[in-house]
Chimera marker file (.cmm) of the C-alpha trace (Angstrom):
<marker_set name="trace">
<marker id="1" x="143.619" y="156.218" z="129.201" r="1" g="1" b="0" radius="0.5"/>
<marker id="2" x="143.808" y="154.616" z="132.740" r="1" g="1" b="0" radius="0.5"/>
<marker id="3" x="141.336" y="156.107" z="134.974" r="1" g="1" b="0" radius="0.5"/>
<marker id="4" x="142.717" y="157.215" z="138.562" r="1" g="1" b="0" radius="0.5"/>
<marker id="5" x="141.265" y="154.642" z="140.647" r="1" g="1" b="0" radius="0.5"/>
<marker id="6" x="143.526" y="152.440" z="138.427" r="1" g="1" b="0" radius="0.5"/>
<marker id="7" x="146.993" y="153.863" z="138.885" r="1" g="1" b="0" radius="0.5"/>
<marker id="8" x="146.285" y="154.548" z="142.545" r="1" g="1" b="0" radius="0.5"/>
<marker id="9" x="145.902" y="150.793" z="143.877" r="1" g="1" b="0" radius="0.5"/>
<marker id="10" x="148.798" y="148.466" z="145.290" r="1" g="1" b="0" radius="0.5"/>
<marker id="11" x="147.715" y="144.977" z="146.362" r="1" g="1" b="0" radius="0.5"/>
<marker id="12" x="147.317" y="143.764" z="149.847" r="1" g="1" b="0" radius="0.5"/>
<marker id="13" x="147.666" y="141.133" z="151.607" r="1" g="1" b="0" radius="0.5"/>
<marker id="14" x="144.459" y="138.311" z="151.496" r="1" g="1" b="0" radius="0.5"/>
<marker id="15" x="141.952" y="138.747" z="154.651" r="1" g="1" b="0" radius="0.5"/>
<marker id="16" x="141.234" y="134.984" z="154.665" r="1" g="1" b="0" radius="0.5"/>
<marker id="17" x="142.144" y="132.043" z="153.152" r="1" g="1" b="0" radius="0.5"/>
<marker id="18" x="140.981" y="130.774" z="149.359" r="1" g="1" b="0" radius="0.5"/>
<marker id="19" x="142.052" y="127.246" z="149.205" r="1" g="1" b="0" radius="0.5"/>
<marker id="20" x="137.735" y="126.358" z="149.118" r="1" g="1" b="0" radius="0.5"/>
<marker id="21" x="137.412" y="128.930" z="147.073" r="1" g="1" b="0" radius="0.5"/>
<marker id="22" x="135.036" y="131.965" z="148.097" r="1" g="1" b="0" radius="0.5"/>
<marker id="23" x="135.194" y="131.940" z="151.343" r="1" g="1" b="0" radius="0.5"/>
<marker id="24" x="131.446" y="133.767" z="151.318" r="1" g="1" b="0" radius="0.5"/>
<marker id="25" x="130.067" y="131.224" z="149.601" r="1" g="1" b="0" radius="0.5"/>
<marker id="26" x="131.942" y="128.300" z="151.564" r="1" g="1" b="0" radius="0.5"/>
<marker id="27" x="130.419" y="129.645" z="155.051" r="1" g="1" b="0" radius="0.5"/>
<marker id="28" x="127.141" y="129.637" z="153.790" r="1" g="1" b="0" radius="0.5"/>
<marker id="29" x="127.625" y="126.066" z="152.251" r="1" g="1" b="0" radius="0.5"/>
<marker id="30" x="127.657" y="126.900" z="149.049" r="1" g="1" b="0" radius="0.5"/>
<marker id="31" x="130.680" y="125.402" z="146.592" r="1" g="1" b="0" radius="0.5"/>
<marker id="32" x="128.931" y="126.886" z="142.884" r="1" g="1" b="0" radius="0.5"/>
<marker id="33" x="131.238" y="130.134" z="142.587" r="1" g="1" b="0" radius="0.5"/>
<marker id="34" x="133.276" y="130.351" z="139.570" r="1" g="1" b="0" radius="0.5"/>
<marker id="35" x="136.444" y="132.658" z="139.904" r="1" g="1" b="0" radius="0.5"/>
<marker id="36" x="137.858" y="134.674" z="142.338" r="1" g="1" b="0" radius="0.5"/>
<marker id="37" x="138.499" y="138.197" z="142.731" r="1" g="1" b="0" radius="0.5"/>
<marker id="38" x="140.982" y="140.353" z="145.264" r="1" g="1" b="0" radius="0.5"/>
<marker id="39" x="139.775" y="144.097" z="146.372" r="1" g="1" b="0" radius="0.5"/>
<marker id="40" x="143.024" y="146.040" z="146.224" r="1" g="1" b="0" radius="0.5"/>
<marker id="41" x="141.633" y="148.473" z="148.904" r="1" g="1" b="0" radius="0.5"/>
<marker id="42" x="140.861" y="145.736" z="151.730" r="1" g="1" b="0" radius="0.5"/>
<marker id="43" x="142.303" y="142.420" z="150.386" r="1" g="1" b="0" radius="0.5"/>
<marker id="44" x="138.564" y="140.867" z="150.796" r="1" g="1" b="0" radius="0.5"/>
<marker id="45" x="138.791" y="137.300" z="148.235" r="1" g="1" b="0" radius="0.5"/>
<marker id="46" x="135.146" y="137.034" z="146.901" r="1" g="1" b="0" radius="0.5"/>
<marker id="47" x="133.663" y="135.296" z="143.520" r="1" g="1" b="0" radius="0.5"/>
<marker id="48" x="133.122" y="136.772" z="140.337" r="1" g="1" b="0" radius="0.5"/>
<marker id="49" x="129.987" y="137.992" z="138.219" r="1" g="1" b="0" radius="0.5"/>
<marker id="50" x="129.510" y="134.701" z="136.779" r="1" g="1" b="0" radius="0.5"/>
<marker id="51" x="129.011" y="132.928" z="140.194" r="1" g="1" b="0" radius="0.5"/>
<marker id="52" x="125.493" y="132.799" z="141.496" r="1" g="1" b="0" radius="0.5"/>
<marker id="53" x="126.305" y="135.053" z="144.431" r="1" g="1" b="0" radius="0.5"/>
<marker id="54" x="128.849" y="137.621" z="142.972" r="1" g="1" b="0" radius="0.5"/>
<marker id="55" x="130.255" y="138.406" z="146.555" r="1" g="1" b="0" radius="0.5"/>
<marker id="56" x="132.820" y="140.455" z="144.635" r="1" g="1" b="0" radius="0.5"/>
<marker id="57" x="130.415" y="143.347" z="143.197" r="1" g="1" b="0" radius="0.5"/>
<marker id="58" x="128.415" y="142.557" z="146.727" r="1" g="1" b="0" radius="0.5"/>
<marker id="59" x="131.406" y="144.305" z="148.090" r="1" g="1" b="0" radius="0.5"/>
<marker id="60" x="132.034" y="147.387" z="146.226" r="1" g="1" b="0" radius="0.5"/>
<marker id="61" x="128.500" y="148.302" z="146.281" r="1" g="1" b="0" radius="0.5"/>
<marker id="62" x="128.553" y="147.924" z="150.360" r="1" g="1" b="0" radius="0.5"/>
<marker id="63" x="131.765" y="149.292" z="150.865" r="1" g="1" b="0" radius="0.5"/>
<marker id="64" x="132.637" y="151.521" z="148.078" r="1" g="1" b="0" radius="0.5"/>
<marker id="65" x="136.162" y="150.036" z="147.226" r="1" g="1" b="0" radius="0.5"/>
<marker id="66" x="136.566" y="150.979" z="143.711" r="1" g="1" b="0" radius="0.5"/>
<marker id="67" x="139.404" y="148.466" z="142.455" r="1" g="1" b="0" radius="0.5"/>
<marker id="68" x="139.682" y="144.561" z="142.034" r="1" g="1" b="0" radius="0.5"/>
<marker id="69" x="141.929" y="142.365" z="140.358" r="1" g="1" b="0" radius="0.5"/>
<marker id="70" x="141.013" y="138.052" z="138.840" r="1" g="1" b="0" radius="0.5"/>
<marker id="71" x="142.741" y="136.057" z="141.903" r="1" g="1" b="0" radius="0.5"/>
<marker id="72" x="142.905" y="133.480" z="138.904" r="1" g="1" b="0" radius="0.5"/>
<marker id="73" x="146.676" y="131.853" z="138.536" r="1" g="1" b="0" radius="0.5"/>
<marker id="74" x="148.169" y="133.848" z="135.560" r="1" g="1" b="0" radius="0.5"/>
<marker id="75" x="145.931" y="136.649" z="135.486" r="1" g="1" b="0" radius="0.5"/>
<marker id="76" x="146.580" y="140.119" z="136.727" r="1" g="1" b="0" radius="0.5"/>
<marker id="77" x="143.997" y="142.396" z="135.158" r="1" g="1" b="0" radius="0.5"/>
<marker id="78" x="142.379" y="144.686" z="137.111" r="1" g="1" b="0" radius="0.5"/>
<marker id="79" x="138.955" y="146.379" z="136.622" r="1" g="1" b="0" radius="0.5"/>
<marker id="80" x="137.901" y="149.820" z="137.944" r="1" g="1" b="0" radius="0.5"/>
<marker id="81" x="133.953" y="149.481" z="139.098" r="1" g="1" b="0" radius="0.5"/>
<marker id="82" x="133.763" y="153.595" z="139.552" r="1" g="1" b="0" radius="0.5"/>
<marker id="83" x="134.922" y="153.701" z="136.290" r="1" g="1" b="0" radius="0.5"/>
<marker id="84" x="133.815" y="150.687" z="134.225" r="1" g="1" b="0" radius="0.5"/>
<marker id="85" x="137.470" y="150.304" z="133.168" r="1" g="1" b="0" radius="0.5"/>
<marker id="86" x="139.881" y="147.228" z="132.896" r="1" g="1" b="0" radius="0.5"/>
<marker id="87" x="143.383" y="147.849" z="133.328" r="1" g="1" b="0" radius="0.5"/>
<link id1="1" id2="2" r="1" g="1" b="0" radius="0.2"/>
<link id1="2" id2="3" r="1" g="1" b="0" radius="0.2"/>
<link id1="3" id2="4" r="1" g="1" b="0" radius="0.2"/>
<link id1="4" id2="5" r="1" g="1" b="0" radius="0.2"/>
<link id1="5" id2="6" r="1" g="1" b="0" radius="0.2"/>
<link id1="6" id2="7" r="1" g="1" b="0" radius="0.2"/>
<link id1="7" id2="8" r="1" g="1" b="0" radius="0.2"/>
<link id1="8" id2="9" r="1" g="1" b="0" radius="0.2"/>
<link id1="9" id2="10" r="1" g="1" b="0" radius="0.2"/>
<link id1="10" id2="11" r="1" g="1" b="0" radius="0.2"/>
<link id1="11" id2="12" r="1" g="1" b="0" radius="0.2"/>
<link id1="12" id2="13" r="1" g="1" b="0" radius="0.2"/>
<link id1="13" id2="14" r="1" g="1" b="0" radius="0.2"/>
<link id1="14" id2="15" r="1" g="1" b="0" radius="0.2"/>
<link id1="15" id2="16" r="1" g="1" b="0" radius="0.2"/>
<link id1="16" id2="17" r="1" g="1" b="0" radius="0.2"/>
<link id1="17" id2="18" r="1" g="1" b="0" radius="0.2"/>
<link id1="18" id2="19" r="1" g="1" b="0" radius="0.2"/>
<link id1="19" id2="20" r="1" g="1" b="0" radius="0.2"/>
<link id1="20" id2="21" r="1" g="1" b="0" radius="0.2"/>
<link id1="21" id2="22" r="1" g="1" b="0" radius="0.2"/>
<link id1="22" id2="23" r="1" g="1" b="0" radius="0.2"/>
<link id1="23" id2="24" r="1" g="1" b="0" radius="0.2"/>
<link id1="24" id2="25" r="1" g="1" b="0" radius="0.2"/>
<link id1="25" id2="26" r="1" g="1" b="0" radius="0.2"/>
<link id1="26" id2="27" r="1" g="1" b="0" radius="0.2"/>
<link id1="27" id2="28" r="1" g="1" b="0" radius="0.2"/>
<link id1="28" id2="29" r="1" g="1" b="0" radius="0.2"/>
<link id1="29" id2="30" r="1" g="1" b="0" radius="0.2"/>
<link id1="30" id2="31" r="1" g="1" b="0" radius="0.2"/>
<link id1="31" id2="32" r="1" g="1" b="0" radius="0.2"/>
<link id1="32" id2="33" r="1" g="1" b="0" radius="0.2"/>
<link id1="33" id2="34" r="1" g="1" b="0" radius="0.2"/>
<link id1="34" id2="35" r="1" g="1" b="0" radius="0.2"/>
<link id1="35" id2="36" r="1" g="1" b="0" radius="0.2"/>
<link id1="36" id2="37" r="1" g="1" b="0" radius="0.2"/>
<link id1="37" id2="38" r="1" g="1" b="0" radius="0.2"/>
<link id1="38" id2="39" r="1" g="1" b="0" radius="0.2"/>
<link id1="39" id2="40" r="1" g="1" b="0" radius="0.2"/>
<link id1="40" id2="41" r="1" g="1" b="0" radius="0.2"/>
<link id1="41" id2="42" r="1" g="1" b="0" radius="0.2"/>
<link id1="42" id2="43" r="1" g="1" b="0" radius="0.2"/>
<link id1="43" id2="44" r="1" g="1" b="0" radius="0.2"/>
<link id1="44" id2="45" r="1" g="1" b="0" radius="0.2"/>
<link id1="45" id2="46" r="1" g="1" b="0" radius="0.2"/>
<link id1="46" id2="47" r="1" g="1" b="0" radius="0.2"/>
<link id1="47" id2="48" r="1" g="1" b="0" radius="0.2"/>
<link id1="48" id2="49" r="1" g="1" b="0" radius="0.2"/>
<link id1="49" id2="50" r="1" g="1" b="0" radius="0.2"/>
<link id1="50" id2="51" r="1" g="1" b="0" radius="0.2"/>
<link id1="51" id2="52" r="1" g="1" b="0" radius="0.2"/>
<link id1="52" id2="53" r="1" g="1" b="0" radius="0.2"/>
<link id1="53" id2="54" r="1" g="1" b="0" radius="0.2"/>
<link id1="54" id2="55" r="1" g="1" b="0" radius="0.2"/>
<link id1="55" id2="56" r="1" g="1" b="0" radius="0.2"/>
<link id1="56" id2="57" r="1" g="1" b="0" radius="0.2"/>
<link id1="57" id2="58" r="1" g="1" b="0" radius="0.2"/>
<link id1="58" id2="59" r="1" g="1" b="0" radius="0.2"/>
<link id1="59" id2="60" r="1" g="1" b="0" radius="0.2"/>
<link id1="60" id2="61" r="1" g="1" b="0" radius="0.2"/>
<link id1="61" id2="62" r="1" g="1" b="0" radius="0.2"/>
<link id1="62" id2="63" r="1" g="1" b="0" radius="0.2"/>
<link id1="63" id2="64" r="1" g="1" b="0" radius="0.2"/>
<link id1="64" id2="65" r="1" g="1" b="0" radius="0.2"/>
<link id1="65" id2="66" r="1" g="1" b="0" radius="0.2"/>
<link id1="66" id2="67" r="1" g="1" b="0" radius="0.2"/>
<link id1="67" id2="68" r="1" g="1" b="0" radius="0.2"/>
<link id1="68" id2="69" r="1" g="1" b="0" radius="0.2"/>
<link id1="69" id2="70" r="1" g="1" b="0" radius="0.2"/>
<link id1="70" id2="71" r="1" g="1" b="0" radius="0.2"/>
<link id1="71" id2="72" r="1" g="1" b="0" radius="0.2"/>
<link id1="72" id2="73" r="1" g="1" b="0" radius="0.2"/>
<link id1="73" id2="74" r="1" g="1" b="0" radius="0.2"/>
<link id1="74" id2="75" r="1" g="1" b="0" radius="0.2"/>
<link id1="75" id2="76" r="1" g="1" b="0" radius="0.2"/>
<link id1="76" id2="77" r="1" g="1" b="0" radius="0.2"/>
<link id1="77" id2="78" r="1" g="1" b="0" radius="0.2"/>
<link id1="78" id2="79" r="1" g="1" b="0" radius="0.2"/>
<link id1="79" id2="80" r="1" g="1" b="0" radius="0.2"/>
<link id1="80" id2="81" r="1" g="1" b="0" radius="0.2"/>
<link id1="81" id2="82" r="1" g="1" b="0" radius="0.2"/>
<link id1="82" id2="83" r="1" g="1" b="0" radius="0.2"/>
<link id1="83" id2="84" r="1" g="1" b="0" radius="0.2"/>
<link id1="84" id2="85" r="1" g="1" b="0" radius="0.2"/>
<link id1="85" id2="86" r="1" g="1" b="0" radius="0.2"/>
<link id1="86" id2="87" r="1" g="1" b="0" radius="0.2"/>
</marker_set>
């Protein structure tokens, strides 16, 4: 079963750009991050939990947003931190 959080989200626009990847990481002079992720509440682009920094999980826990999806070309899943839940 879905959870909520899941059938809920739509997907918004970026909030910056992505060409230099995390845009977190590039600011601070970092280029090790490994894929990026979208928040579907904010449209924050961050890196994933296998980059050093994990800017993505960063984010929920700071801001609460409960929803992101892989900002990888060709992927779409989604995965529900309130709810440990991929969808």
């Amino acid at each position: 079963m879905t959870c909520q959080h899941l059938q809920e989200t739509t997907e918004p626009a970026p909030l910056s750009a992505y060409e230099d990847g995390c845009p977190q990481c590039a600011a601070a002079g970092f280029r090790s991050w490994v894929h990026l992720r979208l928040c579907l509440s904010c449209g924050l682009v961050a890196c994933c939990d296998s980059s050093p920094r994990r800017h993505m999980t960063a984010h929920h826990a700071a801001d609460g947003h409960p929803v992101m999806r892989s900002f990888e070309p060709g992927e779409s899943w989604r995965w529900c931190y309130e709810d440990e839940q991929l969808g």
